[in-house]
BATI-71564 format. One line per field, with one value per residue: residue in one letter; x, y, z of N, C-alpha, C, O in turn. Coordinates in steps of 0.001 Angstrom, whole numbers, always signed. Layout:
BATI-71564
rest	c(a, ...)
n.c1	c(X, ...)
n.c2	c(Y, ...)
n.c3	c(Z, ...)
ca.c1	c(X, ...)
ca.c2	c(Y, ...)
ca.c3	c(Z, ...)
c.c1	c(X, ...)
c.c2	c(Y, ...)
c.c3	c(Z, ...)
o.c1	c(X, ...)
o.c2	c(Y, ...)
o.c3	c(Z, ...)
//
This chain:
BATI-71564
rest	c(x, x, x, x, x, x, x, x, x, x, x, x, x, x, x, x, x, x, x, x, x, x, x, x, x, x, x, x, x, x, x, x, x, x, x, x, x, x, x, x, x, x, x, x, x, x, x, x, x, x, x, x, x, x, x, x, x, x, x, x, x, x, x, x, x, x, x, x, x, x, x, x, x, x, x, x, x, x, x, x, x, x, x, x, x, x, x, x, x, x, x, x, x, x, x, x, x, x, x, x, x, x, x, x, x, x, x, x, x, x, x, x, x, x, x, x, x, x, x, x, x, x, x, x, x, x, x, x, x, x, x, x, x, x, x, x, x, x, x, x, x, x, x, x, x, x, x, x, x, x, x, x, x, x, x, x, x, x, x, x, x, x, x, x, x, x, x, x)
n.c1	c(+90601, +90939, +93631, +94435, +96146, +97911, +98210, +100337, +99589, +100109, +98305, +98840, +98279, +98515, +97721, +94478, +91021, +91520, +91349, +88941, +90053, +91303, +89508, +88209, +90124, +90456, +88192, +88259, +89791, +88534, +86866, +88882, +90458, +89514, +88846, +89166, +91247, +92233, +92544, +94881, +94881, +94248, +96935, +98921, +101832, +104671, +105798, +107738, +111352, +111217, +110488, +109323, +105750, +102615, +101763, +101001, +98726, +98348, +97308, +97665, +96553, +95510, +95319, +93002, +93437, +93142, +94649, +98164, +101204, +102419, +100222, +98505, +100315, +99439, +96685, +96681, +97971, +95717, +93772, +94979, +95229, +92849, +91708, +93282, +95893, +98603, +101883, +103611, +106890, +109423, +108869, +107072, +104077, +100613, +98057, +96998, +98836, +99655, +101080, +102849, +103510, +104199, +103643, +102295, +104770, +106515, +109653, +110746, +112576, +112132, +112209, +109713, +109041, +109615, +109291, +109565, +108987, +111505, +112170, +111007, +111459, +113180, +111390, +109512, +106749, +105721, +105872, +104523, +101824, +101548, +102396, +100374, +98341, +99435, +101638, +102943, +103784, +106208, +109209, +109845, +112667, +114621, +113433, +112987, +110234, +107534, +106614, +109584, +110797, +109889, +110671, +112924, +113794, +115564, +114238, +113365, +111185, +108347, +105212, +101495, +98731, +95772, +91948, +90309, +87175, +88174, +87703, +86708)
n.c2	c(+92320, +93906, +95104, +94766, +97116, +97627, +100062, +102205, +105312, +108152, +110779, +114058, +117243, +120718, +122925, +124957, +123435, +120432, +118040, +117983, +118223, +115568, +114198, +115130, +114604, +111842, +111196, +111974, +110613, +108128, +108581, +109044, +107065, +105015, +101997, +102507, +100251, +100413, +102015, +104589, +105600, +108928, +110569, +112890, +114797, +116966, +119609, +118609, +119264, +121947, +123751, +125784, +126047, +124856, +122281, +118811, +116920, +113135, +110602, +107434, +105475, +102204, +101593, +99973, +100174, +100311, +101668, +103367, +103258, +106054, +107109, +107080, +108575, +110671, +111242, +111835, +114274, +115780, +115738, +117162, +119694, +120217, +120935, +122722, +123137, +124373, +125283, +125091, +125812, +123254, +121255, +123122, +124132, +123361, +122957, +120298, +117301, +114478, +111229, +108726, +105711, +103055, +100730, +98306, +96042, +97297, +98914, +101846, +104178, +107351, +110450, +111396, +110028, +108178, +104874, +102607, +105290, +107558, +108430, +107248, +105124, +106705, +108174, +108392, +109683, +108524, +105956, +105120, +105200, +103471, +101211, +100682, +99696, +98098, +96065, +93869, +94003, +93607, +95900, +96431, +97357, +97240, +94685, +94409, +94290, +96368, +96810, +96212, +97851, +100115, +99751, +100116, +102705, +105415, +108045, +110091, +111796, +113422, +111473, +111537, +109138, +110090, +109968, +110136, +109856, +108760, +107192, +107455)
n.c3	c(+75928, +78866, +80397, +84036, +86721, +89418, +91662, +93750, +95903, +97603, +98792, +100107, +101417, +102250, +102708, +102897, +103524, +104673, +104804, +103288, +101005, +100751, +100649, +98090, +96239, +97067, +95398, +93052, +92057, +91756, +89872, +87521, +87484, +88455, +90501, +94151, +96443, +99131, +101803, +103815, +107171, +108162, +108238, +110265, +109499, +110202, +107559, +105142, +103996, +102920, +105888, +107217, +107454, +107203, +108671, +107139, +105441, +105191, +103496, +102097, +99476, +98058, +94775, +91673, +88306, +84677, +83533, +81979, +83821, +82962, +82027, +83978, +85597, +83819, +84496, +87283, +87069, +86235, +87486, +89832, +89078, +88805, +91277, +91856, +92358, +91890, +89496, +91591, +94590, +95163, +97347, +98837, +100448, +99387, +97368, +96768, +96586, +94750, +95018, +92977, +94001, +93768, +91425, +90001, +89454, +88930, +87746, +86792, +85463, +84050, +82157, +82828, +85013, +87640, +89342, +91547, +93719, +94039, +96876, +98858, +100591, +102659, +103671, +106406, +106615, +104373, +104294, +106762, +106412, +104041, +105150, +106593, +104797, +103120, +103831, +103805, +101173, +98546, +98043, +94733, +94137, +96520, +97114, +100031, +101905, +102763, +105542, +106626, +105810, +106676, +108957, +109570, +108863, +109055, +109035, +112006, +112045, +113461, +113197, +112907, +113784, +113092, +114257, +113104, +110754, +107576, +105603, +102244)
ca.c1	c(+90621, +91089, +94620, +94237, +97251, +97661, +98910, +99587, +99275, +99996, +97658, +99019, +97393, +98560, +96655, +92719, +90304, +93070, +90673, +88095, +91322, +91815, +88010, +88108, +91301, +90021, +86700, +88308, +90794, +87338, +86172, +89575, +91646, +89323, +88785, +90101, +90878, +92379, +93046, +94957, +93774, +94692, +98285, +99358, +103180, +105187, +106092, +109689, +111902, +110264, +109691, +108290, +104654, +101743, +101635, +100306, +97711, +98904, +97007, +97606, +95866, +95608, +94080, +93058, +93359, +93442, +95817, +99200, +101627, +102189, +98496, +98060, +100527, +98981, +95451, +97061, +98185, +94407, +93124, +95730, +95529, +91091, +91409, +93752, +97420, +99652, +103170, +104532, +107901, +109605, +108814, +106129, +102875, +100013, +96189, +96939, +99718, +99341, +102098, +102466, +105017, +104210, +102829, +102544, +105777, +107617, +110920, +110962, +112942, +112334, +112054, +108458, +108371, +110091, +108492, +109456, +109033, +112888, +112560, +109641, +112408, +113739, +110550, +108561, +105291, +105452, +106115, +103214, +100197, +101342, +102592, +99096, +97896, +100347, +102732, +103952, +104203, +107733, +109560, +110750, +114138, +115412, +113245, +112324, +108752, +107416, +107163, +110691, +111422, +109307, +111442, +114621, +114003, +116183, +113596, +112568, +109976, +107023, +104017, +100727, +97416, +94613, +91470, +88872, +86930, +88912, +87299, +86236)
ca.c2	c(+92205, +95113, +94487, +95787, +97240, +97717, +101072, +102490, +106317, +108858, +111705, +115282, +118663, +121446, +123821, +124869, +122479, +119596, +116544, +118107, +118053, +114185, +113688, +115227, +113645, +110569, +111296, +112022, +109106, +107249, +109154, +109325, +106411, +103414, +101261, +102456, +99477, +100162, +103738, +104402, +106376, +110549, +111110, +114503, +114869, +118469, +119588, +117663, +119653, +123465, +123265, +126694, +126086, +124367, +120655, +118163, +115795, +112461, +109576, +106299, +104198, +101703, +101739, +99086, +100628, +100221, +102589, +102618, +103987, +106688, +107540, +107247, +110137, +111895, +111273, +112014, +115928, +116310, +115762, +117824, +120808, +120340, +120395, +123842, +122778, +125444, +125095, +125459, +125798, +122332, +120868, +123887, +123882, +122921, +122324, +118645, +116120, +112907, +111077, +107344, +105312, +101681, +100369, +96959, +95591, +97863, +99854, +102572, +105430, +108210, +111985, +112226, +110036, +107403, +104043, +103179, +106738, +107494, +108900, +106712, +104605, +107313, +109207, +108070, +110239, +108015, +104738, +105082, +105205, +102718, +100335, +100130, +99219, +97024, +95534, +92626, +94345, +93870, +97228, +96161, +97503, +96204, +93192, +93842, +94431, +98192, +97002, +95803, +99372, +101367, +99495, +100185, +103632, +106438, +109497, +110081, +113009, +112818, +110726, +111006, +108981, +110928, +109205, +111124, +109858, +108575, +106163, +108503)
ca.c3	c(+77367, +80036, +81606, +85538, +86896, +91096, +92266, +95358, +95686, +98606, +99004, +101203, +101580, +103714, +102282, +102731, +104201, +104007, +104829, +102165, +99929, +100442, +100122, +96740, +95491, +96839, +94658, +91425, +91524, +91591, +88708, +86476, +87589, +88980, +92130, +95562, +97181, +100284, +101874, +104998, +108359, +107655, +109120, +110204, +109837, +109364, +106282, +104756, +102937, +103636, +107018, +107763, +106273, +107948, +108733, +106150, +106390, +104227, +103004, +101355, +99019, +96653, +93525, +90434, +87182, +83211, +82795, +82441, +84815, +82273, +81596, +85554, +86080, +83345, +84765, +88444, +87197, +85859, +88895, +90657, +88409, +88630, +92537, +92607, +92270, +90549, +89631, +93050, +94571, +95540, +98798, +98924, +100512, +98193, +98152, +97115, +96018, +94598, +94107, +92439, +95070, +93701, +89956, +89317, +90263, +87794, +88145, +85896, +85653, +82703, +82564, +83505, +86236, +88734, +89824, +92446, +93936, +94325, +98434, +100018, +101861, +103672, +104195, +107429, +106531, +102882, +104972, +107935, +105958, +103293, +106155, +107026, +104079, +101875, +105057, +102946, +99655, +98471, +97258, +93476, +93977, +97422, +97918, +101109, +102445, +103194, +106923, +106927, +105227, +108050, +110870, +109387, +108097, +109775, +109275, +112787, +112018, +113837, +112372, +114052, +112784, +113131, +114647, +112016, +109173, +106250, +104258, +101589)
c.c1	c(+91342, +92454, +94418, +95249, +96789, +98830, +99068, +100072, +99840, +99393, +98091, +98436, +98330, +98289, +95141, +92170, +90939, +92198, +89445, +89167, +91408, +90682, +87964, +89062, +90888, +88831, +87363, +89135, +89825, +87285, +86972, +90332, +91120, +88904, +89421, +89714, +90957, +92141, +93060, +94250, +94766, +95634, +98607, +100914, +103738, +105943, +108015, +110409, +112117, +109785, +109189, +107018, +103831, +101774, +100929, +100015, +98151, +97726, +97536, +97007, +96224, +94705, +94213, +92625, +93465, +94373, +96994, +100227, +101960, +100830, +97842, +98549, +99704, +97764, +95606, +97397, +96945, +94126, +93839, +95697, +93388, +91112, +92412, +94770, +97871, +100850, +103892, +106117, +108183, +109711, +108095, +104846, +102359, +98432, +96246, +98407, +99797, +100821, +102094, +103947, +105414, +103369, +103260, +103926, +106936, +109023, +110751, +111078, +113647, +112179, +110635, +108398, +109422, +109199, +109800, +109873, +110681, +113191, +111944, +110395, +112949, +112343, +109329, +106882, +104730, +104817, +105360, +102132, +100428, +101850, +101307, +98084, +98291, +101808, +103562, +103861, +105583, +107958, +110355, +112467, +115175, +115097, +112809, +110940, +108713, +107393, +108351, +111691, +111018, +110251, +112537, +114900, +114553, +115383, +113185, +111556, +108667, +105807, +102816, +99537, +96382, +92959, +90309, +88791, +88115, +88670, +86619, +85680)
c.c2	c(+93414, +94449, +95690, +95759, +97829, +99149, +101207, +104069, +106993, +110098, +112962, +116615, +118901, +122420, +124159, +123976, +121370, +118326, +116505, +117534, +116587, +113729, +113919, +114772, +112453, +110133, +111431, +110986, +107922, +107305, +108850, +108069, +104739, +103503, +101700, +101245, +99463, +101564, +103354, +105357, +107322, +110476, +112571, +114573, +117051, +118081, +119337, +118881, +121120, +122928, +124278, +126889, +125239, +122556, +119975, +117453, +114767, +111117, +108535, +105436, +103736, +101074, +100372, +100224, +100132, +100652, +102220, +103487, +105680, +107692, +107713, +108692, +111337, +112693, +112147, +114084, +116726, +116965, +117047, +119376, +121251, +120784, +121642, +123709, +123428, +124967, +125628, +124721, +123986, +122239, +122119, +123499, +124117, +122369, +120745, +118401, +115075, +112116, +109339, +106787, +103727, +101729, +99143, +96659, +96038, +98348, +100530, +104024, +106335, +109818, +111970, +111828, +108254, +106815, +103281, +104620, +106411, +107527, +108045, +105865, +105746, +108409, +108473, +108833, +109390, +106433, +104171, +104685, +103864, +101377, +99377, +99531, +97654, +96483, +94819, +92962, +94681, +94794, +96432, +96156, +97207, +95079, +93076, +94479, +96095, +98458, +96917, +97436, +100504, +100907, +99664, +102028, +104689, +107731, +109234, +111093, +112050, +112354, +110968, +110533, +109516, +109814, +109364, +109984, +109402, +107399, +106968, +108181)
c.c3	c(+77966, +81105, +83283, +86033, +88535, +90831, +93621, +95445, +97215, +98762, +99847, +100607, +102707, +103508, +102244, +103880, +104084, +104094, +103904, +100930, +99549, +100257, +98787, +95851, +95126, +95394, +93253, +90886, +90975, +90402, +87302, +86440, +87523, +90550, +92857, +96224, +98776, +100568, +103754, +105730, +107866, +108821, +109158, +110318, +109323, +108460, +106171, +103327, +104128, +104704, +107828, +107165, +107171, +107998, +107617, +106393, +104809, +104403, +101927, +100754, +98090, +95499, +92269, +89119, +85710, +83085, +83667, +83354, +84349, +82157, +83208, +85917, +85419, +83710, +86192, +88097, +86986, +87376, +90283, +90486, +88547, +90143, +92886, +92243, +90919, +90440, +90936, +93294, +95160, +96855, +99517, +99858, +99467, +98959, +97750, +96036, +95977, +93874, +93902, +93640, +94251, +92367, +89978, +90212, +89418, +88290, +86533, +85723, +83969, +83207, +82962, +84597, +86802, +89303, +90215, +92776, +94721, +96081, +99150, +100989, +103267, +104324, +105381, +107054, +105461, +103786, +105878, +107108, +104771, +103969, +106298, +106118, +102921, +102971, +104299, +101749, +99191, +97341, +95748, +93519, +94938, +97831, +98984, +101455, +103235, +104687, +107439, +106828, +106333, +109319, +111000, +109074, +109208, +109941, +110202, +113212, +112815, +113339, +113058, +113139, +113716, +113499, +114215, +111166, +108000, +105034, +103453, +100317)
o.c1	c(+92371, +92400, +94318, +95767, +95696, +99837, +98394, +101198, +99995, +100340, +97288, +98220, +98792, +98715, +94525, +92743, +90978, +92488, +88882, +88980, +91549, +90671, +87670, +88752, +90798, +88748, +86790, +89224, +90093, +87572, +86403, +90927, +91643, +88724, +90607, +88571, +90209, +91604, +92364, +93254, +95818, +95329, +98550, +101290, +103314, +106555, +109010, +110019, +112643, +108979, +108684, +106943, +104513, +101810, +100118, +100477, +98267, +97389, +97821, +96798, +96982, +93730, +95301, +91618, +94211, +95200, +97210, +99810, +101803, +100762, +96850, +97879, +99364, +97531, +94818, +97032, +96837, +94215, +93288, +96005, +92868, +89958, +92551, +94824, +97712, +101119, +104670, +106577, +107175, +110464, +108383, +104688, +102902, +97952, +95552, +98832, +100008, +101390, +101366, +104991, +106562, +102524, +104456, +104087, +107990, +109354, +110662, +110190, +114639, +112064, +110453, +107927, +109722, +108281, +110828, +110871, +111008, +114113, +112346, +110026, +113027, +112436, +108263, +105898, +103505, +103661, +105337, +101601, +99407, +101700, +101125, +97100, +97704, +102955, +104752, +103850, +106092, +107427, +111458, +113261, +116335, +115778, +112250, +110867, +109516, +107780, +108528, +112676, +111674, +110484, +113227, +116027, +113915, +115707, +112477, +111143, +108254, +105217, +102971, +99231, +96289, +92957, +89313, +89726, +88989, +89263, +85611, +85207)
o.c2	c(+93818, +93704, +96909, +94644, +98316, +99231, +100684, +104157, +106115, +110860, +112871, +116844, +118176, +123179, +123500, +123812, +121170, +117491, +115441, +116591, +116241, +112683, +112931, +114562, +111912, +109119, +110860, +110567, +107070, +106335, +108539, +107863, +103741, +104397, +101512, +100948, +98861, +102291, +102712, +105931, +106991, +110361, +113315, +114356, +117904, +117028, +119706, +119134, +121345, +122001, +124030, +127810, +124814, +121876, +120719, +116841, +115260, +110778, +109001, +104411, +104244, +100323, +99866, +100933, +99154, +100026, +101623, +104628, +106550, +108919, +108388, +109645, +112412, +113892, +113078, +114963, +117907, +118020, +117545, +120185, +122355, +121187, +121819, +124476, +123256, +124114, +126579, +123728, +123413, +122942, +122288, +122281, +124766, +121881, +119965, +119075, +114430, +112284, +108679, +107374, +103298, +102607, +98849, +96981, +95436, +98001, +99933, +104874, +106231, +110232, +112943, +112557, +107405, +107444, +103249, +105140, +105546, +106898, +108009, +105857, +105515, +109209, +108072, +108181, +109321, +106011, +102947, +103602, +103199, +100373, +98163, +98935, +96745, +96674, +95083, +91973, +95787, +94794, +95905, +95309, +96960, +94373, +92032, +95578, +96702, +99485, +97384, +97900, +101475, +101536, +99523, +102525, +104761, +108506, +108228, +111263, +110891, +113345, +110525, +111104, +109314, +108776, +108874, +109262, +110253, +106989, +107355, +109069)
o.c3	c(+77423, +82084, +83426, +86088, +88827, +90128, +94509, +94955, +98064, +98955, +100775, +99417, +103588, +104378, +101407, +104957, +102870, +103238, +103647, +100161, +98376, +99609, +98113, +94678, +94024, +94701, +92325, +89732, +90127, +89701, +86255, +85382, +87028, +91377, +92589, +96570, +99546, +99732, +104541, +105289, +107318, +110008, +108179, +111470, +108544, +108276, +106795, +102188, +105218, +104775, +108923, +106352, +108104, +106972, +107066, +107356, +103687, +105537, +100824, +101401, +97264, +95468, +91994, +89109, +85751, +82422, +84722, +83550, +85206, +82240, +83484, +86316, +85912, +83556, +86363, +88878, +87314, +88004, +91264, +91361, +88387, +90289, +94096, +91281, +89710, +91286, +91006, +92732, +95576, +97529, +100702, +99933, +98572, +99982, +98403, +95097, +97005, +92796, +94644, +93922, +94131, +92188, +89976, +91389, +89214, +89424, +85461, +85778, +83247, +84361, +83694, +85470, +85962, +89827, +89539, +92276, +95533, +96599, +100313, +102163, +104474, +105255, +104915, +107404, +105371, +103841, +105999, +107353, +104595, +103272, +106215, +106555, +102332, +102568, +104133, +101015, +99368, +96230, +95891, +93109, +94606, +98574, +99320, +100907, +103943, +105243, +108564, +107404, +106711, +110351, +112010, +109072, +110258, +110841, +110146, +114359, +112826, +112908, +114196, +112092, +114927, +112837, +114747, +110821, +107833, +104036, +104043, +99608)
//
């Protein structure tokens, strides 16, 4: 038997054609990963960290998979590395970034990779798009719900959803 494991993913570009970017992400997650079940509307927020660099366009979805959170990231750098993505500087622009926020209902923190994603509480651009998708999905490590986490969260960067295309 095929165990199916729930993710939930965040998609940004601020590089290139940036809504081609999340079309083809979207498309190979299909290809390498599984089912998209949900996916939010394309947010435009400026870039966090580096903040002289072009705005980034962010998506959210969530995915059913086989694989394991492990084998997801590994599948997740394919895709990242097929689609353009060099070793770039931290908090860089980039033709895409996929990053894992939510697995199953795990907590697990090793050298390759952090479940729950360590920042997504404090990051409003993380918190918008997966709001809209997973409202009552409780965060593993405080218990409370990702809307409870968007209404409390102190980043007040600007969010905007975009009124384009995004079911991809």
């Amino acid at each position: 038997m095929v165990v199916q494991h729930k993710g939930y993913l965040l998609i940004g570009t601020n590089l290139g054609s940036r809504l081609e970017n999340i079309r083809a992400a979207t498309g190979a997650i299909r290809t390498f990963l599984g089912h998209v079940q949900h996916q939010s509307h394309i947010y435009e927020t400026a870039a966090w960290g580096k903040t002289h660099q072009a705005d980034f366009l962010n998506q959210a979805i969530s995915i059913e998979t086989h694989c394991t959170a492990l084998e997801t990231l590994h599948q997740i750098k394919q895709i990242e590395y097929l689609l353009g993505r060099k070793q770039d500087e931290r908090w860089g622009p980039r033709v895409i970034d996929i990053d894992i926020l939510l697995f199953d209902s795990i907590n697990l923190e090793s050298p390759l990779l952090t479940i729950p994603h360590a920042h997504m509480g404090s990051r409003r651009f993380v918190l918008e798009p997966l709001a809209e998708i997973a409202p009552d999905v409780i965060h593993p490590v405080t218990g409370r719900t990702i809307a409870e986490m968007l209404e409390d969260c102190t980043d007040k960067s600007k969010v905007t959803r975009l009124e384009t295309a995004y079911q991809f």
